[in-house]
N, C-alpha and C positions, 0 to 999 in steps of 0.2 A: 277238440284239438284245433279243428279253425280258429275257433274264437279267439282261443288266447293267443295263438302267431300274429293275429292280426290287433290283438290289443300289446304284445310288447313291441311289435317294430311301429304302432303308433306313438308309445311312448320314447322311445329311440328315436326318432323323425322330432318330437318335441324337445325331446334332452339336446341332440345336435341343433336347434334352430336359435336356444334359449340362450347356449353356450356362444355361440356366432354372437347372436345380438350383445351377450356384455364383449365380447372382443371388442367387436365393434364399438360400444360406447368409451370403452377404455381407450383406442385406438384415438377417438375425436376428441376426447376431453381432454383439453390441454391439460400438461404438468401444472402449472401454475395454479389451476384450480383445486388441486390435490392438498396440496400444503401453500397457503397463502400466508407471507408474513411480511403486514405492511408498515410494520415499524422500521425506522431509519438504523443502519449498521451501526452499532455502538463504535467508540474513537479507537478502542482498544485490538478493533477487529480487523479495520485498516492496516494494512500492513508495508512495508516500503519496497521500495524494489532490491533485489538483493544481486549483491554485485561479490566479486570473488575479491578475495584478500591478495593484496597484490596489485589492485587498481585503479585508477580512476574515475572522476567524472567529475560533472557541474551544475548545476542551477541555478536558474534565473527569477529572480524575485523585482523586476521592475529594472531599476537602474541597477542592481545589486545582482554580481556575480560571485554566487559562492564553488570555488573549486576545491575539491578536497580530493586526497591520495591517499589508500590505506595500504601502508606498509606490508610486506609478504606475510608476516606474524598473525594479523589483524588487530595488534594491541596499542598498534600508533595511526594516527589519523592526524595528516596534515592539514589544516583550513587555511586558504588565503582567500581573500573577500577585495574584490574591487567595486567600484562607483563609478559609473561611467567610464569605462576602461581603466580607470586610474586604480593602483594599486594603494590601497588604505587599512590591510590586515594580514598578519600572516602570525598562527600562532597552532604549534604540535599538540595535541589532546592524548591523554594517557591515563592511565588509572591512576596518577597519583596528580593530576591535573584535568580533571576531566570537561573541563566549562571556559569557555572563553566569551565575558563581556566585550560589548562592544559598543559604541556609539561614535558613528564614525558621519565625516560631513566631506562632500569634496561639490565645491561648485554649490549648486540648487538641489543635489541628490542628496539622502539622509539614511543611514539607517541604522537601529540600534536594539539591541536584544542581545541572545546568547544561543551558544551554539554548544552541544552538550555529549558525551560519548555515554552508553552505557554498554560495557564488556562484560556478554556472557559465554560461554566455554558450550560448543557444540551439545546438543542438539538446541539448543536456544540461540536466536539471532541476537545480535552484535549491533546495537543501531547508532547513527548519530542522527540527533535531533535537533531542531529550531526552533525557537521560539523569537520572534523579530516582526519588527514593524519596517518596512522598507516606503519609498518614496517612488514615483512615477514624475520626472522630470517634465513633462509634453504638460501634464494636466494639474500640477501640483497637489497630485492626490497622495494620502499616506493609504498604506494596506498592510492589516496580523498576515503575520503566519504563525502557526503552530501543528509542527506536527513532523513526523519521520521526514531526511534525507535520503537516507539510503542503510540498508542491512547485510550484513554478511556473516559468515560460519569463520568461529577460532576453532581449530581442530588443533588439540593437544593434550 
């Protein structure tokens, strides 16, 4: 009857020390080494900042300021685009106008692309996009963009 009392709380003293140690190794091993994935985020995965319908905002692409306002609905989205403070665009996006070109010049600034809505009806985001080459006045450099402004929820 010794024997065995004394052969299962060795194996108890083992099972707990065994148990401790993978905590332990779980505890130090970073996450990162768990699931590593070193390929770059696909474009689809990027997402825009999402702003409530009803609002405001703007961005700045060099000399190029694009401000846009989306109506309380979220079905109209105003763009107006200035150059160097100057005002050089101003045109309503809508599902039955959805894309507004542009090439626009004021001074030594330039810029010229298109700026795009696409309307989808809640749980899917609402985006307006860019696609434009804009200008940097100081160093006469051109710079793409391409890719979301900003997104928001039509609830209806």
């Amino acid at each position: 009857m010794k024997s065995q009392t004394a052969y299962t709380n060795r194996i108890c003293i083992i099972n707990i020390l065994l148990k401790g140690l993978f905590i332990m190794m779980l505890i130090a091993l970073p996450n990162t080494t768990l699931a590593q994935e070193n390929s770059p985020i696909p474009l689809q995965k990027i997402n825009a900042p999402l702003a409530e319908s009803g609002s405001s905002g703007e961005r700045y692409f060099g000399d190029l300021l694009i401000h846009y306002a989306i109506d309380p609905t979220g079905k109209v989205v105003l763009c107006t685009l200035y150059l160097s403070t100057v005002l050089v665009g101003v045109e309503s996006l809508t599902a039955t106008n959805p894309v507004y070109q542009f090439d626009l010049k004021s001074g030594a600034s330039t810029a010229n692309g298109n700026l795009s809505i696409y309307l989808n009806f809640s749980p899917q985001v609402s985006t307006l996009k860019a696609d434009l080459t804009y200008t940097v006045k100081e160093n006469n450099t051109s710079f793409p963009y391409k890719g979301d402004l900003i997104g928001w929820y039509i609830y209806n």
